[in-house]
C-alpha positions as CSV (number, residue, x, y, z in Angstrom):
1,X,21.6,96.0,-98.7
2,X,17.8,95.7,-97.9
3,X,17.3,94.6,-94.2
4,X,15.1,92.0,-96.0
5,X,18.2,90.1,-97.5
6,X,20.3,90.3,-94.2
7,X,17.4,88.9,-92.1
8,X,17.3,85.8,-95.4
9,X,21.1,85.6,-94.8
10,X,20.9,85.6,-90.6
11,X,17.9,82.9,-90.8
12,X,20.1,80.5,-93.9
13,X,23.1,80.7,-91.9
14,X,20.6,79.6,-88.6
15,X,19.1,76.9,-90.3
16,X,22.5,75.8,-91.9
17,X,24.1,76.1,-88.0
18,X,20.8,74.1,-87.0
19,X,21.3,71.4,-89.6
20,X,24.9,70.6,-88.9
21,X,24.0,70.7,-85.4
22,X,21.7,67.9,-86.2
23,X,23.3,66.1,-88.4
24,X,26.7,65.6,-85.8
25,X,24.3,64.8,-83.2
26,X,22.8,62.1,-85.1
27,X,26.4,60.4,-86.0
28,X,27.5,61.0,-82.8
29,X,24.0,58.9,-81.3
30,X,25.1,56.0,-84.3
31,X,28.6,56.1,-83.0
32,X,27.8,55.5,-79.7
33,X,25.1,52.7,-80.7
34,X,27.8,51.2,-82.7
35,X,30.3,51.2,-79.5
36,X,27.0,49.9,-77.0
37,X,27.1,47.2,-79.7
38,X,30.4,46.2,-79.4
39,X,30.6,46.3,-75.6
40,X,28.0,43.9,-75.8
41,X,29.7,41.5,-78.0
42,X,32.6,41.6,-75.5
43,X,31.3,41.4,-72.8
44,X,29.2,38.3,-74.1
45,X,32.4,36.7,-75.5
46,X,34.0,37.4,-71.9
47,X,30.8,35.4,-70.3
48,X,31.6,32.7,-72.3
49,X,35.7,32.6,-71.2
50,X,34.7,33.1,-67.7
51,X,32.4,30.0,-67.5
52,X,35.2,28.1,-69.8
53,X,37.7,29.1,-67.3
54,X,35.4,28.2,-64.4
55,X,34.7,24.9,-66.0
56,X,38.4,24.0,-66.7
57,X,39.0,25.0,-62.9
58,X,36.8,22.4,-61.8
59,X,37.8,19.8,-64.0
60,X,41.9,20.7,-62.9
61,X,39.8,20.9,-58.8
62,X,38.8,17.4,-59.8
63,X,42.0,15.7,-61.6
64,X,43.9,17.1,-58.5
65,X,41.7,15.6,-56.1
66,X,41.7,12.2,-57.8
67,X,45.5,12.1,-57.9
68,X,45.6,12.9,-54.4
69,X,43.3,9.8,-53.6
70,X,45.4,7.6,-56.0
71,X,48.3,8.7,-54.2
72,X,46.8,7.9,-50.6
73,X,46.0,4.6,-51.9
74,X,49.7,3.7,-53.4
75,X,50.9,4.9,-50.1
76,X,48.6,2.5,-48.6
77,X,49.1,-0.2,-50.9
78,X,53.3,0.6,-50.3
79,X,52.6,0.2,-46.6
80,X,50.6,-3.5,-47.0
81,X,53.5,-4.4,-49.3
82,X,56.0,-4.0,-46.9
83,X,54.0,-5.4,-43.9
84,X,53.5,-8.6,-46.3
85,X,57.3,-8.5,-47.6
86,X,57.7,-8.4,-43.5
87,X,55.7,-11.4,-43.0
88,X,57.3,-13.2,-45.9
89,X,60.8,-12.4,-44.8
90,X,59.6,-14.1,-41.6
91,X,58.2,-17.1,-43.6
92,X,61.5,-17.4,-45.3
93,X,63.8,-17.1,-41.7
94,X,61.6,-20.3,-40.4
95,X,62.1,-22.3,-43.2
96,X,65.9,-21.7,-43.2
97,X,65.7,-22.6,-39.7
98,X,63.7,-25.5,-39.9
99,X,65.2,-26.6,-43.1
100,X,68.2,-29.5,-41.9
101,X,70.0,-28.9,-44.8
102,X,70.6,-24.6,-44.6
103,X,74.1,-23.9,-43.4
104,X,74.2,-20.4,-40.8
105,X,72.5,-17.8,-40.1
106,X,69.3,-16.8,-42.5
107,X,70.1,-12.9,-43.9
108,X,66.9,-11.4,-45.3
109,X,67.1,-10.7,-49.3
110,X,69.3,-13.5,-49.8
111,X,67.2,-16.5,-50.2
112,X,68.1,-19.0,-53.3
113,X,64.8,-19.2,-54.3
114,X,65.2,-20.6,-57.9
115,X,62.6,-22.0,-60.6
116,X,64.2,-23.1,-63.1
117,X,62.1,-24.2,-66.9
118,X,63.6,-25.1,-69.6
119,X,62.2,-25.2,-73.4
120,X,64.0,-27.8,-75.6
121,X,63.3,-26.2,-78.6
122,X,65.0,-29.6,-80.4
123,X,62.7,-31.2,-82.6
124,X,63.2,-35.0,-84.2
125,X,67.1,-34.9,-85.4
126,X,65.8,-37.1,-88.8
127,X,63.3,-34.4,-89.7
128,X,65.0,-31.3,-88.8
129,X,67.7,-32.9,-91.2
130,X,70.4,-32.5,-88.7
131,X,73.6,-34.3,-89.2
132,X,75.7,-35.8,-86.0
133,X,77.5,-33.3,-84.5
134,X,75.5,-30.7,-84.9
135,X,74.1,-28.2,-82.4
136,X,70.7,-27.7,-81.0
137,X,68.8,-24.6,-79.3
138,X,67.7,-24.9,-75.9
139,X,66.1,-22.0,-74.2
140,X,65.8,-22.0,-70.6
141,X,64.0,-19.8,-68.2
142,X,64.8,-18.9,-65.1
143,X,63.3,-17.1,-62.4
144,X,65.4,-15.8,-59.0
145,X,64.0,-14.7,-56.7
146,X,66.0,-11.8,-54.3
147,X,68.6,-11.6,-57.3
148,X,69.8,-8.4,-59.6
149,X,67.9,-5.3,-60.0
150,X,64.0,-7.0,-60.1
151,X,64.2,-9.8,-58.0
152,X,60.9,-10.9,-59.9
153,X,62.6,-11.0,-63.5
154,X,62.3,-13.9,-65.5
155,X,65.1,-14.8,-67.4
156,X,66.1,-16.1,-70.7
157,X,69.5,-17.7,-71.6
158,X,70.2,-18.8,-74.8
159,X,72.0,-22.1,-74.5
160,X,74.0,-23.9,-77.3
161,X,74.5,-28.0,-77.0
162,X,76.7,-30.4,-78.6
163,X,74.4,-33.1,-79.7
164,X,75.5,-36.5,-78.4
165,X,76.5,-39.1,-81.0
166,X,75.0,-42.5,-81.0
C-alpha cells in the first residue's frame, strides 16, 4: 500500500473520530438545555405552591385567631350570663319572700313561672257545619319557665273539647 493511501485512511478515520466527537457533544449540550429547561419549569411550578402554601397558612393563622376571639367572647358572654342568671335568681328569692301568698323556703330553679296562651282554633259552629256534640280543636301554648330540659321552651298541647250543648 502507497504511504499516500494510509496517510488518506489515518486523516478519514481523524475526521470521522472528530465528527462523532462533535456531534455527541452537541446532543449532550441539547440534553442538558433540555434538562435546564425543565428545572426551570419546576422550580417555577414549586414558587407558585410555596406562595399557595404560604397564603393558605395565613388564612388557617387568621381563621385560628378569629375562633380564638370568638371563643374569649362566649367565655365572656357565659360569665355575664351567669352573673345575670345570679342577679335574677336573687330577684326571684325576694319576690318569693315578699310574696304573702308563697309557702317555705324559695329553692333556686324552681320557680312556677307560667304563661300560659291559648289559640281557640273554633270557628262559628253554624258555618263550620258542626253538629252538637261534636269536638273542637284548641291549641294552647305554654311557656315554663325552670321546667324540663330548656327551661325557655314553648309548648304546644293539642287539646280535644266536648262542645257544650245548648
Amino acid at each position: 500500500m502507497d504511504a499516500g493511501v494510509i496517510v488518506a485512511i489515518v486523516v478519514g478515520a481523524l475526521l470521522l473520530l472528530a465528527l462523532a466527537l462533535v456531534l455527541s457533544r452537541k446532543s449532550r449540550e441539547r440534553r442538558n438545555e433540555t434538562r435546564r429547561h425543565e428545572a426551570r419549569e419546576i422550580r417555577r411550578e414549586a414558587e407558585l405552591k410555596s406562595v399557595e402554601a404560604d397564603k393558605m397558612e395565613a388564612e388557617a393563622e387568621a381563621r385560628a385567631a378569629t375562633a380564638r376571639r370568638e371563643e374569649a367572647e362566649a367565655r365572656r358572654q357565659a360569665v355575664e350570663a351567669a352573673e345575670h342568671r345570679g342577679e335574677a335568681e336573687r330577684y326571684h328569692e325576694a319576690a318569693h319572700d315578699r310574696d304573702p301568698d308563697a309557702k317555705g323556703r324559695y329553692e333556686a330553679g324552681t320557680r312556677s313561672d307560667t304563661e300560659t296562651r291559648t289559640d281557640d282554633t273554633r270557628t262559628d259552629d253554624t258555618a263550620a257545619g258542626r253538629a252538637e256534640g261534636e269536638t273542637y280543636g284548641e291549641r294552647r301554648f305554654t311557656r315554663e319557665e325552670g321546667a324540663g330540659e330548656d327551661p325557655g321552651a314553648v309548648r304546644e298541647e293539642q287539646v280535644r273539647a266536648q262542645r257544650l250543648e245548648r
